[in-house]
N, C-alpha and C positions, 0 to 999 in steps of 0.2 A: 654758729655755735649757740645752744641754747645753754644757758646760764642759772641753776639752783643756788638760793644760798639759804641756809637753815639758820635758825634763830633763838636761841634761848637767853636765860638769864646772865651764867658767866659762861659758859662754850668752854663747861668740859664734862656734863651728863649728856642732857636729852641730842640737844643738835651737833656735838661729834659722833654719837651715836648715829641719829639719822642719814648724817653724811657719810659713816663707813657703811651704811644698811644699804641706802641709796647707791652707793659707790660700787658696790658688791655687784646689786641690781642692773645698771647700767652696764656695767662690763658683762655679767653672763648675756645681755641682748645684743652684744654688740653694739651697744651705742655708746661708748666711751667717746668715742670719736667726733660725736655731736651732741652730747652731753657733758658740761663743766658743773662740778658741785664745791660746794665750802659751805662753811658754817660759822657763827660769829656770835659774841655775847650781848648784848643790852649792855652788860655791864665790863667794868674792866678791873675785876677784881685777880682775875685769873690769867692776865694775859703773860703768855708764853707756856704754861702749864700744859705737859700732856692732860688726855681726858682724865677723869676721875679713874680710880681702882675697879668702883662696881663696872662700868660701863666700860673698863679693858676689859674685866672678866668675860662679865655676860658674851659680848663678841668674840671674845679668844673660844671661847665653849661654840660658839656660832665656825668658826671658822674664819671668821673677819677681822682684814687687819686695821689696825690703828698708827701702823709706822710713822711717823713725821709726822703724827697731827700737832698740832700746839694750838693752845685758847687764843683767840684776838676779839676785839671789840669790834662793834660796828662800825663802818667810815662811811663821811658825807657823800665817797665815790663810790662806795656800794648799790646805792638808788638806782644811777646811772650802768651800772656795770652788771646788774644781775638780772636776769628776765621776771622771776620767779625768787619771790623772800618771802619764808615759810615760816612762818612760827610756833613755837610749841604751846603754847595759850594766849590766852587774851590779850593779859600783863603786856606782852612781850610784842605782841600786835597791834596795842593802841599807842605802847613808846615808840614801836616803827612808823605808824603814820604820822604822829607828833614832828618825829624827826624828818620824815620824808615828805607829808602828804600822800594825796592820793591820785594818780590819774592812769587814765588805757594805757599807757607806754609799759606797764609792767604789773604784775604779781603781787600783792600782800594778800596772804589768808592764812589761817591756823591750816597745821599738816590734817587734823582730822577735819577738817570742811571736807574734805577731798573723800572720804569712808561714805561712803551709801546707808544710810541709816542709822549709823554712828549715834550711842546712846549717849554718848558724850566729849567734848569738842576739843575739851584741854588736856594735854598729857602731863600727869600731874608731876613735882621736878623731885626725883628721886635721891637729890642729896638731903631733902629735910624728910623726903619718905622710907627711902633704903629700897624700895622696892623696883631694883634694876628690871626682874624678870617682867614683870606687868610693865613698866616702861618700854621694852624690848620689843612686848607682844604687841603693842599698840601705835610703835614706830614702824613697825615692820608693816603692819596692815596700809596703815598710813604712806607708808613710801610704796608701797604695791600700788595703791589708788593713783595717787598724786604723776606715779609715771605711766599709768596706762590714760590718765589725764593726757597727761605734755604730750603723748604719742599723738594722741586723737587729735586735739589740738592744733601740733606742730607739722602734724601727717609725717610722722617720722617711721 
């Protein structure tokens, strides 16, 4: 089982979003089966909280569901338990290797390292911007890239 886990500030815009995008993703390939996803905050302002309003919306308009998500914080057994920890900016990526380090055994990078020419790296956090729909557009790209990644990759 390959192992996703998305990463943002408190884990209930960007990275539930990605995780029901990705979620979406996986099951129309058929790879549910050998793809596991989650998502988790940096922070633990939020924990237990469904996603935010904007980022139910934008998906319910999508077609995506959000049923049973709820915010949690990152744990020290994440490092070990996830293949792949994606994060939606930098911020978010240099508290994960702070917390974790770095080595081959696994995955930290921003979701748009993963975008081919990508004019820019951080998906910016739409609870101080409002701007779910450009979040939306830019997770999606992002989770198209990242799993035609892990495919190649994993020769899945």
């Amino acid at each position: 089982m390959i192992r996703v886990l998305f990463v943002c500030l408190g884990n209930i815009c960007r990275s539930p979003m990605a995780e029901a995008i990705f979620r979406k993703l996986i099951a129309e390939e058929g790879l549910d089966h050998q793809i596991e996803v989650d998502s988790a905050g940096t922070g633990g302002w939020h924990v237990g909280e469904p996603p935010h309003k904007g980022t139910r919306t934008i998906l319910e308009e999508k077609g995506i569901s959000t049923k049973g998500m709820k915010a949690r914080q990152v744990l020290p057994g994440d490092r070990d338990r996830f293949d792949y920890i994606i994060a939606m900016d930098e911020q978010n990526m240099e508290e994960l290797r702070k917390r974790f380090g770095t080595d081959d055994d696994y995955c930290i990078a921003r979701l748009l390292d993963f975008v081919k020419d990508s004019p820019v790296f951080d998906v910016p956090d739409p609870y101080f911007t409002g701007n779910f729909t450009e979040v939306y557009d830019m997770i999606e790209q992002g989770c198209n890239a990242l799993l035609s990644y892990i495919k190649e990759k994993e020769q899945i």
